[in-house]
C-alpha positions in Angstrom: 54.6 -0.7 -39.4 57.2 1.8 -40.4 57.3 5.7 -39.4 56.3 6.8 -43.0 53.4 3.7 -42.8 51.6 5.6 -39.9 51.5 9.0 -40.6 50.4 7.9 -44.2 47.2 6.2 -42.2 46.9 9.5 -39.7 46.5 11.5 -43.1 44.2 9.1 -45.0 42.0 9.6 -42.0 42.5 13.4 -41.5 40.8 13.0 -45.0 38.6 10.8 -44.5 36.9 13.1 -41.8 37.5 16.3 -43.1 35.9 15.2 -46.7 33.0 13.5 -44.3 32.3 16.6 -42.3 32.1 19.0 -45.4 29.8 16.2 -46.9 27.5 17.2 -44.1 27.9 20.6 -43.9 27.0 21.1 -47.6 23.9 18.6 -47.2 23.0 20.7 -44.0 22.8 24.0 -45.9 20.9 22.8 -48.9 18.3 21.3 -45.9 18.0 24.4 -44.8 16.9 25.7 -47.9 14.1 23.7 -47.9 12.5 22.9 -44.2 11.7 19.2 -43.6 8.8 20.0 -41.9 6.2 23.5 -42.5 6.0 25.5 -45.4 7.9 28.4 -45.5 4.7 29.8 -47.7 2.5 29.1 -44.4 5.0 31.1 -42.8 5.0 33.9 -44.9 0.9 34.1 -44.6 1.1 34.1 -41.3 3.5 36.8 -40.9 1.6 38.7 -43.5 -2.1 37.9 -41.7 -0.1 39.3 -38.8 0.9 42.4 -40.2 -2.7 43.1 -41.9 -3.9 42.7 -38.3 -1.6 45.2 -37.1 -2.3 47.3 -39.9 -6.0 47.5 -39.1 -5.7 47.9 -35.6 -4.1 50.9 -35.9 -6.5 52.6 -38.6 -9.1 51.9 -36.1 -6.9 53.8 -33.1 -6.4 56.4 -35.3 -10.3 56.8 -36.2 -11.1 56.4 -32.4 -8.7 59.6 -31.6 -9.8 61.6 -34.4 -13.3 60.5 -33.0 -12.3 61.7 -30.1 -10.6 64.7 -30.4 -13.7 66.1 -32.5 -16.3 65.2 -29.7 -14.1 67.6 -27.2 
């Protein structure tokens, strides 16, 4: 195998990994996109049925205060 033989081969495979990694990466961020596994609408409820929670918790502080505050 001459000089010009191998680094011809050490290219071709410089490409053949770089053109496989970016492959992946491309796939990878389209995936994660889109979860395999969940919905990102059940995750969105969720976080919203959270919030609501939150929401009403604090309306309820606030009537208890006022509550308070007029009883003294």
């Amino acid at each position: 195998m001459t000089n010009s033989m191998f680094w011809n081969e050490v290219i071709n495979w410089f490409f053949l990994i770089g053109s496989t990694g970016g492959f992946i990466y491309i796939v990878t961020l389209s995936l994660d996109k889109n979860p395999w596994f969940g919905d990102n609408d059940v995750d969105r409820d969720i976080a919203h049925n959270e919030r609501k929670k939150a929401q009403r918790l604090f309306k309820e502080q606030k009537k208890a205060l006022k509550a308070a505050t007029k009883r003294a």
